[in-house]
Steps between C-alpha positions, in 0.01 A plus 500: 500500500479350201795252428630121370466286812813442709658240615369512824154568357540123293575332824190667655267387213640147483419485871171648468428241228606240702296604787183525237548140369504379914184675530358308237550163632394615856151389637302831640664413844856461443756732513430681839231706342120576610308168565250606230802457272460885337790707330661702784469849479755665312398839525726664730792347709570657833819472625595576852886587584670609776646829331351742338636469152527852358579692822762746270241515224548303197834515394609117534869610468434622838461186605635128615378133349256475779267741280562308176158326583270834476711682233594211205151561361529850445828530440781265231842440549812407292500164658240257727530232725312258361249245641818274609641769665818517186552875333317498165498827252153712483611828311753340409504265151905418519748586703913425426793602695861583363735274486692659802134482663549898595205587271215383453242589186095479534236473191167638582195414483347843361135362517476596813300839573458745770153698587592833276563194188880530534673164380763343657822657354919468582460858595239491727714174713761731459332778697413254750784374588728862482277554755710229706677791738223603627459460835117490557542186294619226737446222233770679282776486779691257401540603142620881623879576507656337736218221531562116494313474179644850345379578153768786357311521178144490300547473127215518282617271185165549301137537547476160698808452636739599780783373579620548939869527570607436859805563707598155542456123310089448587392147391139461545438808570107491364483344824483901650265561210202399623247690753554750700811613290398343143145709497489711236275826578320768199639724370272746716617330807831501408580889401303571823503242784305734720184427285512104623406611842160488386510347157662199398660523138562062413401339200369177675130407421391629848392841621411673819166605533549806654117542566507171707772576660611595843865545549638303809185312541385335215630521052286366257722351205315472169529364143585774236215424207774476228760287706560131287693461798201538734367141404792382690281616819253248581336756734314825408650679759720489748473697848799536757451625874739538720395318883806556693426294807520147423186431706294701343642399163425097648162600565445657147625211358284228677232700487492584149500833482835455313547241249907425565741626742867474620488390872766446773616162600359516813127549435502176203312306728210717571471488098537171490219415831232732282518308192670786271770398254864499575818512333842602549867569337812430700704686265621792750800431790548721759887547566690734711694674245894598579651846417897452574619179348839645475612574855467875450311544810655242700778252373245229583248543281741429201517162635205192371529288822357835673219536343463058464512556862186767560300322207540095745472737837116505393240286607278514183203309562485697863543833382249409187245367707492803763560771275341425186276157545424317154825565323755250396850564670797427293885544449432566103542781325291349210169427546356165585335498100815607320716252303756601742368419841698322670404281785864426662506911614239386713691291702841613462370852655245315761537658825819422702606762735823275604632495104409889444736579849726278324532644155567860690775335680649400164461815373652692778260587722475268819351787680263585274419881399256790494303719239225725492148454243259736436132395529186652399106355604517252228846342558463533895375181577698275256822683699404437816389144417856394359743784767457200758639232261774707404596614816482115639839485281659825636353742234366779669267711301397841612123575331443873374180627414547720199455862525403570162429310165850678399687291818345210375630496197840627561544174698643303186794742518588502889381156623560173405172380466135554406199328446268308473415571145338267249598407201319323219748316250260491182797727350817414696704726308307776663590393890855437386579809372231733596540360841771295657755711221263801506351692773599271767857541386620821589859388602542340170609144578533279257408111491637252152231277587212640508589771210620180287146277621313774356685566220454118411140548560432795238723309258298177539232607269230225439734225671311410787755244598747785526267740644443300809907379569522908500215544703617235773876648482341838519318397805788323707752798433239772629436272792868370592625795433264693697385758296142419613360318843173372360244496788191318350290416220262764471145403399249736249151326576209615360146506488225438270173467462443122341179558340605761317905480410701193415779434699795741477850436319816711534737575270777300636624607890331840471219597780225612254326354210527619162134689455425387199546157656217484756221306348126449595428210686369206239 
């Protein structure tokens, strides 16, 4: 495309200039690079993942944040995360909300173009996001009637602006604006969503290169010769393949037949014995997630010291170490690298069996109680690694492998909890309402404190001070009040190939690297 370079593209340069000026003062061994001290290759970047990243085609409002990685090149979005990890605007050039915060009005940046030479226009956003009921588009679900997130109305105010009216007060909203649900697609792709099976429609500076292509085995991401934006890229291409087993995706690392990959926890140390490079985010916790936090299942479950009691039944470090070795256990629902970690959790809700059969005796319930929770493969041994601990303070749980993808999911309505899920909190307005007030909340409870942490988060602004006394009050009254049982510190380690890429950075807690962050080695 051809456009004025965003915000995010700035940050990019000022890094890549930064990176150029170390090179300059680095003798020809320094830097992790070839002995002979020569540039690194920068002509094609393979990246090995452990999905394949365009399994429904290449409609990205198809998709989660965990593709963000394969389609922010190709595709731009109202709104970024930025190198820090904070919401930053791409499309956008200024955003303001009403004064009763129920609307919210977005300038465009119309430089941006599409492959038939379509600018960037209020109607074409406006297309995109009417298109917010479909259901195809899982991205959009939130902003559909009835969603957590509902937008009730699209108003095109003039050539570059729209203005986004939603059911409810929604401060800091741009936080939902970035991708998946923030991409804006052509206007091809957009009056007919069938033709991004096989053709993306984004006005990033990347393309498929359909020729080099092979879908579910390997996409070849190139620069578009007019792109400004392209320059951004310090690559000349970029190729993804999907290795699904994380051996084989090990080996392919160390070996070099991929350049970077995202690994499991477990096999960091046969990257680390062969020499390869190795980094890793701890931005992700694992939590078991509860549905009924308002007794409507059970009178129980409306009661904290309940769930206190499950979340100190658990022997963390145990259940880490035989379940899922090289993780962090902890009692936080915030991430070890967030402003509002906080370390006391840890040992207020250290394993103690005695004060868990307490608390239920406090609560009514010297006797204990029974439920029922649906597994599936991937949730089967996480249940029967914690049942014991639970049923060491007279809560019996009865395991039930799910029938159907359709009995899974109609667990959040008729048991009273799920899990484990991960969440990453680089947008905690997302988990609070999208999650533990969204989809998670089908009996509709309703909790002052966490509503009123977040709400003191999104007003915070710039106020880092304030962001992080929200952040830690967010984080006790999810935890104390048990509207999440974190389990453990989930690790995203990856790969890479030191002689060729500089060590990786993430954009805040999330998993994956911004792409047009991965460097060549210096």
């Amino acid at each position: 495309m051809s456009r004025t370079t965003t915000a995010r593209g700035a940050a990019v340069i000022a890094a890549v200039a930064a990176s150029a000026l170390a090179l300059s003062a680095c003798s020809g061994s320094g830097g992790g690079g070839s002995e002979s001290g020569a540039a690194a290759d920068t002509s094609r970047l393979i990246i090995g993942l452990d999905s394949d990243q365009a399994a429904l085609g290449y409609d990205p409002l198809r998709y989660g944040s965990g593709q963000r990685m394969f389609f922010e090149g190709i595709y731009d979005s109202l709104f970024v995360l930025d190198e820090e990890g904070e919401v930053a605007p791409d499309l956008v050039t200024n955003f303001e909300y009403s004064a009763d915060q129920t609307q919210l009005t977005l300038d465009l940046d119309t430089s941006a173009t599409f492959a038939d030479g379509t600018a960037l226009s209020a109607e074409l956003v406006k297309e995109n996001l009417d298109a917010r009921d479909n259901p195809d588009l899982s991205a959009y679900a939130g902003f559909a009637a009835g969603g957590e997130n509902e937008i009730v109305d699209v108003a095109v105010v003039d050539d570059d602006s729209v203005t986004l009216t939603f059911a409810a007060p929604k401060p800091g909203f741009e936080s939902n604006l970035v991708f998946p649900a923030g991409v804006i697609v052509g206007p091809t792709g957009a009056a007919d969503r069938a033709s991004l099976d096989s053709t993306a429609d984004g006005s990033g500076p990347l393309t498929i290169d359909e020729d080099a292509t092979v879908k579910g085995n390997s996409y070849l991401l190139v620069k578009k010769e007019d792109a400004e934006a392209a320059a951004d890229y310090p690559f000349d291409s970029y190729e993804f393949r999907p290795i699904l087993d994380p051996q084989a995706r090990v080996n392919a690392a160390i070996s070099g037949e991929v350049d970077i990959a995202n690994i499991t926890s477990d096999t960091q140390t046969q990257v680390e014995s062969a020499g390869t490079g190795l980094v890793a985010n701890a931005g992700t916790v694992v939590n078991m997630l509860p549905f009924d936090k308002n007794g409507s299942l059970a009178p129980q479950w409306a009661d904290p010291r309940v769930w206190q009691a499950l979340s100190i039944a658990i022997d963390r470090e145990a259940y880490v170490n035989a379940v899922h070795p090289g993780e962090i256990p902890t009692a936080n629902a915030l991430p070890t690298d967030s402003p509002g970690f906080l370390p006391e959790l840890d040992e207020e809700y250290a394993y103690d069996p005695d004060a868990a059969i307490a608390l239920l005796e406090e609560a009514g319930y010297p006797d204990g109680f029974a439920f029922d929770f649906t597994i599936n493969q991937g949730s089967q041994r996480d249940l029967e690694a914690l049942q014991p601990y639970w049923a060491a303070i007279g809560v019996e749980v009865t395991l039930k492998n799910a029938s159907s993808t359709e009995e899974l999911f109609a667990a959040v309505q008729t048991q009273p909890l799920g899990g484990p899920i991960p969440l990453t909190w680089t947008n905690p307005a997302g988990n609070v309402f999208g999650v533990l007030f969204g989809f998670a909340n089908f009996h509709g409870a309703e909790n002052a404190e966490i509503q009123g942490a977040a709400g003191a988060y999104a007003a915070a602004g710039d106020d880092e001070a304030a962001q992080e006394t929200a952040l830690t009050d967010l984080n006790r009254a999810i935890v104390d009040n048990g509207w999440l049982i974190p389990l453990y510190n989930q690790l995203s380690p990856w790969a890479y190939n030191t002689e060729k890429v500089a060590e990786l950075t993430f954009p805040g807690a999330e998993p994956f690297p911004i792409l047009a962050t991965v460097q060549p080695a210096s």
